[in-house]
Backbone as a ProteinNet text record, in pm:
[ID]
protein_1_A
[PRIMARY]
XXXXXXXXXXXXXXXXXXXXXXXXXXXXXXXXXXXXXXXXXXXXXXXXXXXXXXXXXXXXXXXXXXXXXXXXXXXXXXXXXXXXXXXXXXXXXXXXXXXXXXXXXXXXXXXXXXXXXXXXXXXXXXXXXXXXXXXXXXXXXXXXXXXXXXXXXXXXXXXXXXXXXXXXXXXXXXXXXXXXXXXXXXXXXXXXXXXXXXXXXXXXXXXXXXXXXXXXXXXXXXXXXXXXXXXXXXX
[TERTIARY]
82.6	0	85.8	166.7	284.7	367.2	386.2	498.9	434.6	307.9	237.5	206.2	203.9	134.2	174.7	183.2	171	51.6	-6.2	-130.8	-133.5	-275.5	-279.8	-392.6	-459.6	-489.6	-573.1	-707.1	-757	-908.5	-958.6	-1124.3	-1104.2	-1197.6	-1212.8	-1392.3	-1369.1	-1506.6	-1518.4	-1640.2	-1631.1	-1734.9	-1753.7	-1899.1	-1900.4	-2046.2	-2049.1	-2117.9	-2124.4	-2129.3	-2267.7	-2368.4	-2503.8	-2521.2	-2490.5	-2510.2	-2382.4	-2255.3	-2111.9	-2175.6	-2303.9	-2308.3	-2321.1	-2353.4	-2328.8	-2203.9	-2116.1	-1993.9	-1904.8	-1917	-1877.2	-1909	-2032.6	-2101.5	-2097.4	-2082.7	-2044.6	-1891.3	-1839	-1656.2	-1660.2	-1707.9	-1757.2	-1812.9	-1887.2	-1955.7	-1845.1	-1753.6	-1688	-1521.2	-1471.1	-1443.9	-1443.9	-1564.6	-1632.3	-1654.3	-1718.1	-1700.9	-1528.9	-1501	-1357.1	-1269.1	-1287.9	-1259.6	-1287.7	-1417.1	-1491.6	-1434.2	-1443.4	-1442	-1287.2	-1183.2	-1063.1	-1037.5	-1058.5	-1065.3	-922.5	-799.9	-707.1	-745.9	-633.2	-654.5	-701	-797	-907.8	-866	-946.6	-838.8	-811	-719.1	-645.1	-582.3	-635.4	-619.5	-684	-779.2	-884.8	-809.2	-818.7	-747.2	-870.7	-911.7	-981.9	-936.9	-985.6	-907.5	-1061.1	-1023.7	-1215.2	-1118.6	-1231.3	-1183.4	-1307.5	-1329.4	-1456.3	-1506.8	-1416.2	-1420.1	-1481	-1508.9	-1567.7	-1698.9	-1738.7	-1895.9	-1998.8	-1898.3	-2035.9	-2111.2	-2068.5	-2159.9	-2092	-2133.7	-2097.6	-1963.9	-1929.4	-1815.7	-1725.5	-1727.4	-1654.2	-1707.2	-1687.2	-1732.8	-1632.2	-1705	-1600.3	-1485.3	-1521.2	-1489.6	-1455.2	-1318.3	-1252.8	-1228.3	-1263.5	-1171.8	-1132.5	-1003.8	-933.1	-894.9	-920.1	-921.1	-800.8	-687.1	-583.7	-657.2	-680.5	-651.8	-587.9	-523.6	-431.1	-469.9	-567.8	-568.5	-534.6	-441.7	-425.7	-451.8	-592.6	-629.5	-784.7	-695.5	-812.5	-912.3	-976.3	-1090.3	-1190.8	-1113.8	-1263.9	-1211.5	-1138.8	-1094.3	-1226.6	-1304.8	-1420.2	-1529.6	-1577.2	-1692.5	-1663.4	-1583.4	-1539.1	-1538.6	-1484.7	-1539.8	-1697.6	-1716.9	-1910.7	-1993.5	-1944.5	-1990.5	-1935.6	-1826.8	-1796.5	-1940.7	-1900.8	-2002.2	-2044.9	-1906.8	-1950.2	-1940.1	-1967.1	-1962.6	-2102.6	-2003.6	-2135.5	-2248.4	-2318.5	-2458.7	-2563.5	-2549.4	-2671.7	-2592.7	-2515.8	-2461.9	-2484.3	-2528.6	-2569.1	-2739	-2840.7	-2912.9	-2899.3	-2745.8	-2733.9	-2746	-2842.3	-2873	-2746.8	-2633.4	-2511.4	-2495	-2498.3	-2468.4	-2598.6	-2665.3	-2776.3	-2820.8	-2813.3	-2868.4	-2787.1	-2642.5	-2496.6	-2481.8	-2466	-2413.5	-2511.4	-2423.8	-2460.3	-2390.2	-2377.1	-2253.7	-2211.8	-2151.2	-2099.5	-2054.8	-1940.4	-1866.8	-1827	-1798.9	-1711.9	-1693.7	-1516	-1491.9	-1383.3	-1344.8	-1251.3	-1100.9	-1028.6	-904.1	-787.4	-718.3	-595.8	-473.1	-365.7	-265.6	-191.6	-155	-35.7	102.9	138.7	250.5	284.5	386	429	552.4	559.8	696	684.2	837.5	868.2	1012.4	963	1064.2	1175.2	1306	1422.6	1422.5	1483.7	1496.7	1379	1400.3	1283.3	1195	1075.7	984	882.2	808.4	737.8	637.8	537.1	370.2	327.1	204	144.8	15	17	-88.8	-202.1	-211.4	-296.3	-275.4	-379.3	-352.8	-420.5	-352.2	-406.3	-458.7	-649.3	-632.3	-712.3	-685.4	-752.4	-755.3	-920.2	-988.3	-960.6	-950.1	-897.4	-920.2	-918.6	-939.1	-832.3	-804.7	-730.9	-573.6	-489.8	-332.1	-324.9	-190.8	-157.2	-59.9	-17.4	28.6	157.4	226	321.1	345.6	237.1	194.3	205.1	113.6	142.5	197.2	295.7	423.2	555.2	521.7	651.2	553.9	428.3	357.5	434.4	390.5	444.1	548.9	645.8	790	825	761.7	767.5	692.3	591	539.5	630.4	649.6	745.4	900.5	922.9	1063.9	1060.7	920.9	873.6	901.8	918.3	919.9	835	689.2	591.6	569.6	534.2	503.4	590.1	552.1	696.3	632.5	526.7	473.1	324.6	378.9	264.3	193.7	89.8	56.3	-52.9	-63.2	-142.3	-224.1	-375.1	-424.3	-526.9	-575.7	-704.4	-809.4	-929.5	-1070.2	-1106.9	-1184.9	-1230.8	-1366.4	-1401.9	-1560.1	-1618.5	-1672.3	-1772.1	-1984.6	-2026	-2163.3	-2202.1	-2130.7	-2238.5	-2183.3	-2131	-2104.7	-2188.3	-2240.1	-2310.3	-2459	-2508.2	-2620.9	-2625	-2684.8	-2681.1	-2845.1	-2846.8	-2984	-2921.9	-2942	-2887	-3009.1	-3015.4	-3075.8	-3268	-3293.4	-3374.7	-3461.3	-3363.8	-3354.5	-3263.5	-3328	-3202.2	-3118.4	-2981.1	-2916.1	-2798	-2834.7	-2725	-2612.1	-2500.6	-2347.9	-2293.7	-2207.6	-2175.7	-2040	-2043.1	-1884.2	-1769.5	-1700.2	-1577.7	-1490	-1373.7	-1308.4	-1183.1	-1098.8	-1041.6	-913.5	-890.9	-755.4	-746.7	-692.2	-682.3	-553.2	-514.2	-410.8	-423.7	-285.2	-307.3	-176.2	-185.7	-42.3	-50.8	91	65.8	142.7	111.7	219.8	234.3	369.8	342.2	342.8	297.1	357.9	275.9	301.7	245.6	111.1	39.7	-44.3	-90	-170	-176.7	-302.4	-402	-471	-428.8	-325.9	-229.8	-117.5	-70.6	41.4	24.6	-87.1	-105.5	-59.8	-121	-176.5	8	69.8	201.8	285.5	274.3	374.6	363.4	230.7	233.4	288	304.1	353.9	489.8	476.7	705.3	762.1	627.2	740	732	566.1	590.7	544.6	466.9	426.4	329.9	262.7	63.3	111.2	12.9	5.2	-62	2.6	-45.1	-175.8	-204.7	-357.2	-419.4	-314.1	-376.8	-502.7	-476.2	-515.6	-665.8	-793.8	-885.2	-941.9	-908.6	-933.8	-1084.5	-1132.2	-1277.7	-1323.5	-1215.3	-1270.2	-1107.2	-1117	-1023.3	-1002.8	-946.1	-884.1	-792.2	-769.7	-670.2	-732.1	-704.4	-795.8	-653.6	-735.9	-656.6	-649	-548	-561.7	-655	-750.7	-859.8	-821.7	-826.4	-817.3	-729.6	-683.7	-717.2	-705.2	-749.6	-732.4	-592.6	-522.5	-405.5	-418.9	-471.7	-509.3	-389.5	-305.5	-147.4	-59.2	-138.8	-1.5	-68.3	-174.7	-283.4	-320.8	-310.1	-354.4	-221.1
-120.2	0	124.7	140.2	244.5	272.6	189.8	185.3	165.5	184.7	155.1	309.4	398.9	514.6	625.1	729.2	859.4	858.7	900.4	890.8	1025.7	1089.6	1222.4	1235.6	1086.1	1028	921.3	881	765.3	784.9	662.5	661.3	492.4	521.6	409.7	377	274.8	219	65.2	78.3	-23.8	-72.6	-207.5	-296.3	-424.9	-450.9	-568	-663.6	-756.5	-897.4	-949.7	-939	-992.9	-1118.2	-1144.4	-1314.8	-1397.7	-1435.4	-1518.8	-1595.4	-1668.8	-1771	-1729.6	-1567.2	-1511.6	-1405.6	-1457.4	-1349.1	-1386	-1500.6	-1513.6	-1402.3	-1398.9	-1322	-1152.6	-1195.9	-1030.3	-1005.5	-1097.5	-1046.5	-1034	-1073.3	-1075.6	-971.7	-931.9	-794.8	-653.8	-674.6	-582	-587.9	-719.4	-703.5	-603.5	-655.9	-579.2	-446.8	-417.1	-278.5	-205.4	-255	-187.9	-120.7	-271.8	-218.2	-94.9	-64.5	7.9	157.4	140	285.2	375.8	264	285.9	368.5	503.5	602.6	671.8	682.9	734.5	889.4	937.9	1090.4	1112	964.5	1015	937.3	803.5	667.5	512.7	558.5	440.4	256.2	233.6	147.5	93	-10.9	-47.1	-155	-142.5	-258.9	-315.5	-462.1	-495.5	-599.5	-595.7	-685.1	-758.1	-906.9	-910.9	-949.7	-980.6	-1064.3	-1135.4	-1251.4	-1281.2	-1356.8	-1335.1	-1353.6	-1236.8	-1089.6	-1001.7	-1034.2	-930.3	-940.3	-920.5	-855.6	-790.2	-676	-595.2	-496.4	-339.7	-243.5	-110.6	-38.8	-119.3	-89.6	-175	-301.2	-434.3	-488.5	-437.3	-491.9	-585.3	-679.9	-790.9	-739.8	-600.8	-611.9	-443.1	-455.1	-303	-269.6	-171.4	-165.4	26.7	21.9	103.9	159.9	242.7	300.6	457.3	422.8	518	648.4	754.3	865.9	993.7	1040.4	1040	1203	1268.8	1369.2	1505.8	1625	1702.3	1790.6	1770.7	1797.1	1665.5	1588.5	1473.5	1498.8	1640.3	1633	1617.1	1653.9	1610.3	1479.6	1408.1	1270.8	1200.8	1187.9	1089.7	1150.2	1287.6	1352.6	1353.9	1404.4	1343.3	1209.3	1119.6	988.1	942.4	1007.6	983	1054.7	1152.8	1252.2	1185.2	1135.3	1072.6	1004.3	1047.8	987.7	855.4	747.4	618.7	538	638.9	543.3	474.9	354.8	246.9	222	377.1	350.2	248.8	200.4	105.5	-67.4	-63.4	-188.5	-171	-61.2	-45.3	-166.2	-159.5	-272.1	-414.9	-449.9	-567.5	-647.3	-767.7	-820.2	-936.6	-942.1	-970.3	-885.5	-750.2	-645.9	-637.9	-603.4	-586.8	-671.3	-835.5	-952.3	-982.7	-942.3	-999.7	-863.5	-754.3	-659.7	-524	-491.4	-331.7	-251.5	-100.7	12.9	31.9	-29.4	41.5	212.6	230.4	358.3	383.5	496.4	589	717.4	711.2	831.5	846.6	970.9	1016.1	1110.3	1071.1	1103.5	1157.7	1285.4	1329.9	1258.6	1246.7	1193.3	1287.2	1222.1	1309.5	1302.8	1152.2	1141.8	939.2	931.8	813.5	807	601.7	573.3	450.6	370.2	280.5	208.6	113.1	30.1	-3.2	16.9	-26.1	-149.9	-165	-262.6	-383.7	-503.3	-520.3	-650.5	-614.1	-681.4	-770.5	-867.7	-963.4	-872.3	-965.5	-947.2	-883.6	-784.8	-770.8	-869.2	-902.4	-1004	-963.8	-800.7	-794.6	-620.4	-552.5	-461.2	-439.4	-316.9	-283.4	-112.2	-130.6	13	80.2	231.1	271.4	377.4	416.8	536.9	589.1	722.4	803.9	960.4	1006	1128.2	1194.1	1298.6	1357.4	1400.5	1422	1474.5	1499.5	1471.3	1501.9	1445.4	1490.9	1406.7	1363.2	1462.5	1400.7	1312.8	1284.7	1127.5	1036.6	1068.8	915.7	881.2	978	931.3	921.5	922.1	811.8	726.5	690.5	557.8	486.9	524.3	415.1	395.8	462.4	458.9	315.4	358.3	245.4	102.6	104.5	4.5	-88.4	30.9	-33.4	-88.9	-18.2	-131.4	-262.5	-355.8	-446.6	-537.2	-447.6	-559.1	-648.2	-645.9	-721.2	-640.9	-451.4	-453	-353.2	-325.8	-257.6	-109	-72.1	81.2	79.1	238	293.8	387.8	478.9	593.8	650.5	764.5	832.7	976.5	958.8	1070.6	1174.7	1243.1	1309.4	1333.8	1315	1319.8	1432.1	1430.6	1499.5	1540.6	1596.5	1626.5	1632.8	1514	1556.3	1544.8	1637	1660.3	1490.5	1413.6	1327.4	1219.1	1210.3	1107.4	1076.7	1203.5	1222.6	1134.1	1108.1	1019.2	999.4	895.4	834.2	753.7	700.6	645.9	455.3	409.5	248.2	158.9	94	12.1	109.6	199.5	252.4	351.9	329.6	384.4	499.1	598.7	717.8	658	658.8	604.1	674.2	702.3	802	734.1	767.4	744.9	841.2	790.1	830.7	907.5	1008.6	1113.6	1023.5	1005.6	910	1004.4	947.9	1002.7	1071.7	1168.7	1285.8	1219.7	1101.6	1003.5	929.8	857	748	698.9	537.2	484	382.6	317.9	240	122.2	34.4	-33	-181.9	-189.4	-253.7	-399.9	-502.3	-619.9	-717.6	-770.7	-876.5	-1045.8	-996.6	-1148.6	-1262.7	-1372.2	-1501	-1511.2	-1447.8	-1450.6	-1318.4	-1202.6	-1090.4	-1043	-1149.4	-1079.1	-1055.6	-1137.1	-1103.2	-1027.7	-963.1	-878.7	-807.5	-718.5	-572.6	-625.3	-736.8	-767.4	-841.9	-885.2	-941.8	-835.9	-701.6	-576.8	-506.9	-496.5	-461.3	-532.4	-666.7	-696.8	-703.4	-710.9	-671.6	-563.7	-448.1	-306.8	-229.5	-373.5	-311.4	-181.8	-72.4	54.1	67.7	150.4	158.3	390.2	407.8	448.8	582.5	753.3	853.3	876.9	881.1	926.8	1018.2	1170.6	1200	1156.7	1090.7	934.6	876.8	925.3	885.7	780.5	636.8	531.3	572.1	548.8	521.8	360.6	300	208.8	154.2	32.9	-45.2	-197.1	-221.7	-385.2	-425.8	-568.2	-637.8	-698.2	-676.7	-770.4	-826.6	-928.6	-1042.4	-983.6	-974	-923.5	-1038.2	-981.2	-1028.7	-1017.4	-916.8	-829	-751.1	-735.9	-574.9	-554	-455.5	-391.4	-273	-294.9	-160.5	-137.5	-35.9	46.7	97.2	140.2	194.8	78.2	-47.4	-130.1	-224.6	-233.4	-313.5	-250.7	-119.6	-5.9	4.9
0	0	0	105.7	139.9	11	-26.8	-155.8	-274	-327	-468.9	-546	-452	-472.1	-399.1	-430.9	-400.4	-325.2	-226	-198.5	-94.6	-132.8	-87.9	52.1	32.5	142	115.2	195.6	195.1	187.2	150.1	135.4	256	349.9	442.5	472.1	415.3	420	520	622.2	726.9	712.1	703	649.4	774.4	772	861.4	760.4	752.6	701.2	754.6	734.8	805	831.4	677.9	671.8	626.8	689.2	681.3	535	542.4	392.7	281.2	275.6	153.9	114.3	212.7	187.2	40.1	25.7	-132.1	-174.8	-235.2	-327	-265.9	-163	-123.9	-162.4	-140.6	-223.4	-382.8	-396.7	-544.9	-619.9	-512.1	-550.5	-564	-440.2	-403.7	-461.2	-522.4	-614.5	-750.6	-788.1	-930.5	-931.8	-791.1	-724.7	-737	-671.2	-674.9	-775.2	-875.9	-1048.6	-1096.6	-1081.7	-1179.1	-1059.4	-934.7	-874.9	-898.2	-884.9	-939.5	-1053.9	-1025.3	-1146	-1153.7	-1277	-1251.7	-1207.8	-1105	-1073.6	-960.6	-949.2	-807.1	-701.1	-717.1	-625.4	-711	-698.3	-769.9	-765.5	-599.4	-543.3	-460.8	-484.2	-368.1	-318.3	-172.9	-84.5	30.8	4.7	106.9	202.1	366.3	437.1	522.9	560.1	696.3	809.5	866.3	1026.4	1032.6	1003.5	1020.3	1191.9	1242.1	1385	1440.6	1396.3	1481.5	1500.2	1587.6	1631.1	1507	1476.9	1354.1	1410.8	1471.8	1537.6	1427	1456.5	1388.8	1479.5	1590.9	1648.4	1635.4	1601.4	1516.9	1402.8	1314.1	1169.2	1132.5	1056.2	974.3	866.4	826	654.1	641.2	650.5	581.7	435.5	368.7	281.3	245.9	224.1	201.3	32.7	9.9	-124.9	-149.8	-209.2	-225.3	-262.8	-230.1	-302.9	-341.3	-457.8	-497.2	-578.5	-587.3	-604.7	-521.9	-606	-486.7	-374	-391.3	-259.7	-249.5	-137.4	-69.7	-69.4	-57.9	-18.8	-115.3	-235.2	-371.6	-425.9	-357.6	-440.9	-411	-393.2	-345	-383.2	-364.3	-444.7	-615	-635.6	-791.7	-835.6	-775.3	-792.8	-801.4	-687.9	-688.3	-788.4	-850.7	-914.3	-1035	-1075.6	-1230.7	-1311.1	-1467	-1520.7	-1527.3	-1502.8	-1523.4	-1329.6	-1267.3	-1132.7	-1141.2	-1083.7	-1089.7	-961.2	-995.2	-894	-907.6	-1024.6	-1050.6	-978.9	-909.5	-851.8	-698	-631.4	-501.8	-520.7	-604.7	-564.8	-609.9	-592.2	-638.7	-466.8	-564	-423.9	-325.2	-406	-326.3	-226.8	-238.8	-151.2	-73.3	-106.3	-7.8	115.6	18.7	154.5	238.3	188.4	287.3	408.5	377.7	438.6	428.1	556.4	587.9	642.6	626.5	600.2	763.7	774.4	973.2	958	884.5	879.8	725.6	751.7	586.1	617	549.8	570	494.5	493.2	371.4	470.3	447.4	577.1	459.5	519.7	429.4	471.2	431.2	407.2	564	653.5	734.3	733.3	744.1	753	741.6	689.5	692.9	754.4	848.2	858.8	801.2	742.6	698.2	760.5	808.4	908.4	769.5	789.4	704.5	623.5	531.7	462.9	404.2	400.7	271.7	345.4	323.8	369.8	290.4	344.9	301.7	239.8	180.4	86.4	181.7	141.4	262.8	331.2	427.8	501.2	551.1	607.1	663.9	764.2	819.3	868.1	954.5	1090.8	1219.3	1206.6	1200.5	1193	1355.1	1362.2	1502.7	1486.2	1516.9	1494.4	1656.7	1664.9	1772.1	1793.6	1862	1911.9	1969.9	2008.7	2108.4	2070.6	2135.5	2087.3	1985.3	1966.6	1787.6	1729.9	1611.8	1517.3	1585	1681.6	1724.9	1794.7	1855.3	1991.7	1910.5	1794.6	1690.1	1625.9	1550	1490.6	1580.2	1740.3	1846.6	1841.6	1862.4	1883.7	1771.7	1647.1	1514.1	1505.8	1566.8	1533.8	1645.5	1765.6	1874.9	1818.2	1733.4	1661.7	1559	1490.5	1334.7	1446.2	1555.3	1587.8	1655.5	1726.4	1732.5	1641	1523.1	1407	1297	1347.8	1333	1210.6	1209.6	1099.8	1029.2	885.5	802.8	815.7	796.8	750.3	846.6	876.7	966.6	863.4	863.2	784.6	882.7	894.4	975.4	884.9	920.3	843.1	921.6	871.9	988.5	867.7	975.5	907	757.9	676.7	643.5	637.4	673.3	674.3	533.5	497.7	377.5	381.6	376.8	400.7	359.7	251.3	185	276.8	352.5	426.9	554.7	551.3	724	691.4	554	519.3	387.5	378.1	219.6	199.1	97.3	81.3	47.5	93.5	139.2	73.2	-40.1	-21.8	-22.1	-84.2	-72.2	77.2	156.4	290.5	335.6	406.9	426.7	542.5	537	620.7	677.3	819.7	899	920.6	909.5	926.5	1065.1	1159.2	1310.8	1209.6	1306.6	1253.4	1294.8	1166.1	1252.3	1300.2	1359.4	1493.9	1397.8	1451.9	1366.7	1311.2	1383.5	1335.4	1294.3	1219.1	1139.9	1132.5	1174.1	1163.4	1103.1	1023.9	918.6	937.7	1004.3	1031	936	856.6	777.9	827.5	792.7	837.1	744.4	732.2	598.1	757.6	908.3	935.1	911.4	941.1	867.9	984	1083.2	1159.7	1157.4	1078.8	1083.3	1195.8	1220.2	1298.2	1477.7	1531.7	1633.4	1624.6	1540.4	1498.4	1563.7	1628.6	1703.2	1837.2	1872.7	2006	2082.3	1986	1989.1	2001.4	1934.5	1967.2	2084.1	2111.9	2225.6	2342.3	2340	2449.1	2437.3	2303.4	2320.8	2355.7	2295.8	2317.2	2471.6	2527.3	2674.2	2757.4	2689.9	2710.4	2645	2678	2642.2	2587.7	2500	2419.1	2520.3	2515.8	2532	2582.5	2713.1	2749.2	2711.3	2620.5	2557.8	2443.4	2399.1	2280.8	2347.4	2238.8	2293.8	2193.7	2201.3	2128.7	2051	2005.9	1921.1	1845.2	1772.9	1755.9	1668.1	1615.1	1564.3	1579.6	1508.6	1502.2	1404.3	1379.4	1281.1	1255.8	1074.2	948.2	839	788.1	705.4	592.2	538.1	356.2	271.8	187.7	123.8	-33.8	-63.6	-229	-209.2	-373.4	-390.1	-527.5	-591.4	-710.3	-717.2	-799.5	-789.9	-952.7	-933.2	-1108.4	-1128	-1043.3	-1089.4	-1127.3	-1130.1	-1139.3	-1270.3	-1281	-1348.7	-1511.5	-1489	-1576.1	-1705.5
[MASK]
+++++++++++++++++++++++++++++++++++++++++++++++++++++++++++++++++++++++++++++++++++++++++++++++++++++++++++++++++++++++++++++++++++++++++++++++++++++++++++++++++++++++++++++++++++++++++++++++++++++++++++++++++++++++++++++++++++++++++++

């Protein structure tokens, strides 16, 4: 992810999984999805990861996915996308999507800052993300730095919210549907290890120290690499 793209920030979309027996067809969907949203200019890279061990609730969803964007200023990379002539609105009532899942979160985050642990690392497996409140950029780039020397994972990236009106509700499935303000931080920890959904839970106990009280958690976890589409590499 860190290394595919220039990226000016991120599109983060959080889904829960209703029904596990139709998640085929829900990857499937979101697949096909991905393709088509992958617009050069706007976002160029859809990356999806699950955990199908979560609750499934709107504070643990099964199913992340992360979308590069790469225009210079973040904040119309996603209204331009939605606004393009060929986005594919007519695939929101496909009934893969509809009977499997429903929207926990979305949000659109600018680019702050990256670190990258030295030298050369595995595929990627899987990632640790955590929505947050409070301090600032400087609490979290010693957090990641204290992360990436654990070892477990190669690249941190850190972004902050953007407020876009169309996020605060949408029409779902023929229903108006309110979306919770996500939290002003965004962290993105990447890991290639051969167990990715313990990678978080394993650094912490190596590096031994708990994270700025400034730091007001909101929500997060570790998901398995699933997909992805890379239009910069594919294209």
């Amino acid at each position: 992810m860190h290394d595919i793209v220039d990226r000016t920030g991120v599109r983060l979309v959080l889904t829960i999984c209703t029904d596990p027996a139709l998640k085929q067809g829900l990857d499937d969907w979101y697949d096909t999805y991905g393709a088509l949203v992958t617009v050069p200019g706007y976002l160029v890279n859809a990356y999806r990861f699950d955990n199908m061990a979560m609750p499934g609730t709107a504070e643990e969803p099964q199913l992340v996915a992360l979308y590069d964007i790469v225009t210079p200023d973040p904040a119309v990379g996603w209204p331009d996308t939605e606004h393009w002539a060929d986005y594919p609105v007519h695939m929101y009532g496909d009934p893969r999507r509809s009977r499997a899942s429903s929207p926990s979160l979305r949000g659109s985050f600018a680019h702050v800052g990256s670190l990258v642990r030295p030298g050369a690392h595995g595929r990627l497996t899987g990632v640790h993300y955590v929505l947050s409140d409070g301090g600032d950029d400087a609490v979290r780039a010693q957090w990641a730095s204290e992360v990436l020397g654990a070892g477990l994972f190669f690249a941190a990236s850190r972004f902050t919210h953007i407020y876009l009106p169309s996020d605060a509700e949408a029409m779902i499935d023929g229903k108006l549907t309110a979306f919770p303000q996500p939290a002003k931080y965004l962290e993105v920890f990447e890991t290639d290890s051969d167990d990715p959904l313990t990678a978080y839970e394993r650094t912490l106990e190596k590096i031994g120290s708990k994270r700025s009280a400034e730091i007001e958690h909101r929500m997060g976890g570790s998901y398995r690499f699933y997909s992805a589409h890379e239009h910069s590499r594919n294209s």
